[in-house]
C-alpha positions as CSV (number, residue, x, y, z in Angstrom):
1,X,0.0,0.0,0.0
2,X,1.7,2.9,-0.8
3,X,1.2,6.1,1.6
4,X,1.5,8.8,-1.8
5,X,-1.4,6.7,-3.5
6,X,-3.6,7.0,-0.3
7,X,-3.6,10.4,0.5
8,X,-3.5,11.6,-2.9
9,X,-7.1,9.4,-3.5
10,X,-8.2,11.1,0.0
11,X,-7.7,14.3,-1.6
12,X,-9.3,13.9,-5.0
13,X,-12.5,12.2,-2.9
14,X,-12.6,15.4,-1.0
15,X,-12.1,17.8,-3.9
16,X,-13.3,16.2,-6.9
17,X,-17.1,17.6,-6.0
18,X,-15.9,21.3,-6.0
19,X,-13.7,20.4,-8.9
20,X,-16.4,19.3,-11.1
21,X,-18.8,21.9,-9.9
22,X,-16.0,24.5,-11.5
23,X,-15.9,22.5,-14.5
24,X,-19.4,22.3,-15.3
25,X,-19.5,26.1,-14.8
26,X,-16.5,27.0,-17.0
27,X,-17.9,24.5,-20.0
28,X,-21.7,26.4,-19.7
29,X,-20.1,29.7,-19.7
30,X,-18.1,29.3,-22.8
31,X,-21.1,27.8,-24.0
32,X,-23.0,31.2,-23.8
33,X,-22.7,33.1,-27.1
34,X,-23.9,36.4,-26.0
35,X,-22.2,39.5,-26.6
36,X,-21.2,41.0,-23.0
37,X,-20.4,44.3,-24.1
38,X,-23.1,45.2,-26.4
39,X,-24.7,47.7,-24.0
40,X,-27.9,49.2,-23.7
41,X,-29.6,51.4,-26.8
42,X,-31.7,53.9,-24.8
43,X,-32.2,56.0,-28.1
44,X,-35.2,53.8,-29.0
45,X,-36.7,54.5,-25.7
46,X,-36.1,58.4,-26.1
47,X,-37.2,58.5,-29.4
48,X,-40.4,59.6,-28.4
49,X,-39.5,63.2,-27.4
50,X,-37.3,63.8,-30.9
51,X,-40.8,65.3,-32.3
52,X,-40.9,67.7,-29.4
53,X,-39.3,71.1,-30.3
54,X,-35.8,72.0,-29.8
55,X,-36.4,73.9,-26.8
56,X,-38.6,71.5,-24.9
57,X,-36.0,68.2,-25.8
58,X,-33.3,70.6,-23.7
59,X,-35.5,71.0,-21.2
60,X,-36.2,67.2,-20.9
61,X,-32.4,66.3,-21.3
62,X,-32.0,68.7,-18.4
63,X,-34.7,67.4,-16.4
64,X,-32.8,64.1,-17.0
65,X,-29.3,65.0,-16.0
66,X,-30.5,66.8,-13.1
67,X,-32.3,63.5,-11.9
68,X,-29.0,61.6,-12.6
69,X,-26.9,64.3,-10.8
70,X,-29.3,64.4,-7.7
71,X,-29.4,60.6,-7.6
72,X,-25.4,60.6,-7.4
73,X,-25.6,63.2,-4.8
74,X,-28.1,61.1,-2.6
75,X,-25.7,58.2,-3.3
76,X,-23.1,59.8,-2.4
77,X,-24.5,61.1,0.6
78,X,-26.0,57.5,1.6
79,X,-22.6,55.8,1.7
80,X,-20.9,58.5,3.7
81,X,-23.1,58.5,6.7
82,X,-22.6,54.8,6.7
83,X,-18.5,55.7,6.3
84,X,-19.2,57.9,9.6
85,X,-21.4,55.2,11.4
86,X,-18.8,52.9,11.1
87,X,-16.4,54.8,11.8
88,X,-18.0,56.1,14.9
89,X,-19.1,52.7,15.9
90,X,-15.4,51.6,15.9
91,X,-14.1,54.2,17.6
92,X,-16.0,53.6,20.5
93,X,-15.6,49.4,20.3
């Protein structure tokens, strides 16, 4: 019986689940033939206000990137009080 052949069986017994799990995954996703970096045509959803006059499709694009900006803000704003929670949490562990 020799001691190499043993523990190396032990360990495939133990890892050949995970192993194969990986394997499986790896073979379905390079079975996928979609393209990743094809990204998102929001021109067909907008399309609807390029009939509006010039005037009113600057005031919707600025309605737009004000919503964007104010979302970032709110973000932003979100993750720092959690920054000064935890960090005033810790402080006081």
């Amino acid at each position: 019986m020799d001691i190499k052949g043993v523990i190396r069986g032990f360990f495939d017994k133990i890892f050949e689940p995970p192993i194969s799990f990986l394997e499986l995954a790896i073979d379905k996703l390079q079975e996928v033939q979609l393209v990743t970096a094809q990204g998102l045509n929001i021109g067909s959803y907008f399309s609807v206000f390029g009939d509006l006059p010039e005037a009113w499709q600057m005031v919707v694009s600025s309605v737009l990137l004000s919503t964007v900006l104010l979302g970032t803000l709110l973000i932003f704003r979100s993750i720092m009080r959690m920054y000064f929670a935890v960090k005033e949490g810790v402080k006081w562990w």
